[in-house]
C-alpha positions as CSV (number, residue, x, y, z in Angstrom):
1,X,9.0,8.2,-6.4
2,X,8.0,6.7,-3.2
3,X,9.9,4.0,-1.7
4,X,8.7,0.9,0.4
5,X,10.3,-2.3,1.6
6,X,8.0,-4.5,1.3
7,X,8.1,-7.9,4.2
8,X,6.8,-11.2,2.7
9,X,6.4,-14.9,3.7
10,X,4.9,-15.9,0.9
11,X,4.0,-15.3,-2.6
12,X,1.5,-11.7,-2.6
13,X,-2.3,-12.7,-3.7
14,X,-3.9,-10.4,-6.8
15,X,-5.9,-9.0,-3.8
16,X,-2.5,-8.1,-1.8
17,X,-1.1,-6.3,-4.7
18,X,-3.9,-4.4,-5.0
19,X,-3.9,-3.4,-1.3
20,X,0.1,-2.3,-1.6
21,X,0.1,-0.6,-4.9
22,X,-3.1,1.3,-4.0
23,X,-1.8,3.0,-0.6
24,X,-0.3,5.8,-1.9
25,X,-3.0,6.5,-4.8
26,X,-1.7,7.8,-8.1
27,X,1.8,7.8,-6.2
28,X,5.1,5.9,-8.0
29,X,6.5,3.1,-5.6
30,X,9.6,1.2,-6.1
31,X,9.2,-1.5,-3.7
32,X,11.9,-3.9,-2.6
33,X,10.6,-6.9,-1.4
34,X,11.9,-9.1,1.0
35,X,10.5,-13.0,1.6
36,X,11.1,-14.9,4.2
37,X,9.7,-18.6,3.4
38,X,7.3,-19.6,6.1
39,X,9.1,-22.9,7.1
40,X,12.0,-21.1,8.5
41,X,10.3,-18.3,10.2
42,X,8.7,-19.9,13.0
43,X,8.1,-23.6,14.4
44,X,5.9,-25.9,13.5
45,X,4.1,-25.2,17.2
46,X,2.9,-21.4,16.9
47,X,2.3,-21.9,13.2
48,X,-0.1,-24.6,14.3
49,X,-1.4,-22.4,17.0
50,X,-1.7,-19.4,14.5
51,X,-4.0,-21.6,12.2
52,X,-6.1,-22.8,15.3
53,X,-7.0,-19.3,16.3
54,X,-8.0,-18.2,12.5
55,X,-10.2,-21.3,12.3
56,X,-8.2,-23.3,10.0
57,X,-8.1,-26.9,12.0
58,X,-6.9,-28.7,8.9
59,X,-4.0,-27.0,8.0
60,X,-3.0,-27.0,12.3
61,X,-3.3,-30.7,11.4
62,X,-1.0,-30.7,8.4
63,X,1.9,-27.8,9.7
64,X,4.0,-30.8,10.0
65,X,4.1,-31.1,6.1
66,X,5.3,-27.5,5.6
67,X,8.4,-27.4,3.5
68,X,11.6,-27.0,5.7
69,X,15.4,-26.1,4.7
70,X,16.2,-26.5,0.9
71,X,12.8,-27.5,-0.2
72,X,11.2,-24.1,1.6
73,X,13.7,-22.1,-0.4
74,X,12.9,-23.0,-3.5
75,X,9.2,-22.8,-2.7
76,X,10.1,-19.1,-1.1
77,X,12.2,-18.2,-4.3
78,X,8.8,-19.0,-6.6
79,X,6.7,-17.0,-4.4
80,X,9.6,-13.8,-4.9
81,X,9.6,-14.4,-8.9
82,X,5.3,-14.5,-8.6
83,X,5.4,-11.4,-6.4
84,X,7.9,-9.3,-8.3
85,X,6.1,-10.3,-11.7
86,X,2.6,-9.4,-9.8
87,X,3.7,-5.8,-8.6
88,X,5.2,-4.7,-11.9
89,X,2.3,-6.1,-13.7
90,X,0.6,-3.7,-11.3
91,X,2.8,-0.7,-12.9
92,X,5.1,-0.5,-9.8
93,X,8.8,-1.0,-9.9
94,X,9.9,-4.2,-7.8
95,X,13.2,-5.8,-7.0
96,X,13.5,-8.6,-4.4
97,X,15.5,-11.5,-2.5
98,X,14.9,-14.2,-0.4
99,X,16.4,-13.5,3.6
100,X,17.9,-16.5,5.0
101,X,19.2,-15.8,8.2
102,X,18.3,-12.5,10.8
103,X,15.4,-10.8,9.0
104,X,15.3,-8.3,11.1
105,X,19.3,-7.1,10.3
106,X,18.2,-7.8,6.2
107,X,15.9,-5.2,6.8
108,X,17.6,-2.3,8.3
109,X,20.6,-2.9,5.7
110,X,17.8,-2.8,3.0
111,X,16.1,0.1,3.9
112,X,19.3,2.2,4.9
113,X,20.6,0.9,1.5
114,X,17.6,1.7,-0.5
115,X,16.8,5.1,1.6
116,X,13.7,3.7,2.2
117,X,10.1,6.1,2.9
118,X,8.7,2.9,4.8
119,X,8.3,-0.6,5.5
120,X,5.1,-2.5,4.9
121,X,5.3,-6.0,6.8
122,X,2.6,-7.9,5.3
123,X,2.2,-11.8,6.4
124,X,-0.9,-14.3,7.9
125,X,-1.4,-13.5,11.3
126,X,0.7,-14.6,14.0
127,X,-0.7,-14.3,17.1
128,X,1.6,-15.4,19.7
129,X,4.3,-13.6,18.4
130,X,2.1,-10.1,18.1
131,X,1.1,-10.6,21.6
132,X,4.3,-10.3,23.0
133,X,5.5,-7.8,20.4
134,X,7.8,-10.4,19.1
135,X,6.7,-10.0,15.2
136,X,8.3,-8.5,12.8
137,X,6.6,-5.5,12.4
138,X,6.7,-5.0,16.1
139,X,10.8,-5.7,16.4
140,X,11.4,-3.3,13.3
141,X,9.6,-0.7,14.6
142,X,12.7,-0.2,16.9
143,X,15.6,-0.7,14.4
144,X,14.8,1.0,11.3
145,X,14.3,4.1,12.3
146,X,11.4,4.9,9.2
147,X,7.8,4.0,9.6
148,X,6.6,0.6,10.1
149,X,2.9,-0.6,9.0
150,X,1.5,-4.2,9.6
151,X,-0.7,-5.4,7.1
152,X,-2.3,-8.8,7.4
153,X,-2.2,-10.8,3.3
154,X,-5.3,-12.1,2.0
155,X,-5.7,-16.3,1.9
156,X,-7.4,-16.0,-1.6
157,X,-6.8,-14.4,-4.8
């Protein structure tokens, strides 16, 4: 059985499940999903300037109403139960938990824990931080010492 870690910021679209549980083929994954809610990744200014650049001028305008703290918890804790659900409904094995602090450190004890094959990092686009390498997927490719692949998630089911 193949085995991926899987990056999320927020709950996995019926398209993105299909995109992840289809890279391998007729392959068995066991993914182990981490989520990050949005709210605490980044601030309200590159999220705002993310949303700009894909064309999305009302939700720049409304970053400000993103769920913060507590109430992006919860939200990000929903999104993990949806995802899970939505992966093994899929046929894939899936186990997951929300990362608080250091994402980065979550991941590299994850995938040493879980002897990972690879990590899929699969968020909205972030464009400030991909420019200066300064996304996820850009930082783990130094520190987990398996294969790292960026996938962008679909906005619609």
């Amino acid at each position: 059985m193949f085995t991926s870690v899987l990056m999320i910021e927020k709950a996995l679209t019926s398209a993105d499940v299909e995109f992840v549980t289809t890279l391998h083929g007729e392959e068995a994954v066991f993914f182990h999903v981490l989520l990050q809610p949005r709210g605490d990744q980044a601030d309200r200014l590159l999220r705002a300037i993310d949303d700009i650049a894909m064309g999305e001028l009302d939700e720049a305008a409304h970053e400000r109403e993103t769920p913060e703290g507590e109430q992006a918890a919860a939200l990000g804790q929903q999104a993990l139960e949806v995802s899970l659900s939505a992966l093994r409904a899929a046929g894939s094995e899936a186990e997951g938990r929300i990362v608080e602090d250091h994402p980065l450190d979550a991941l590299k004890s994850l995938v040493e824990e879980a002897e990972a094959d690879e990590v899929l990092v699969l968020t909205d686009p972030h464009y400030v931080e991909e420019f200066f390498h300064r996304d996820w997927a850009s930082r783990a490719r130094h520190k987990v010492g398996v294969p790292v692949l960026k996938l962008f998630s679909h906005r619609k089911a």
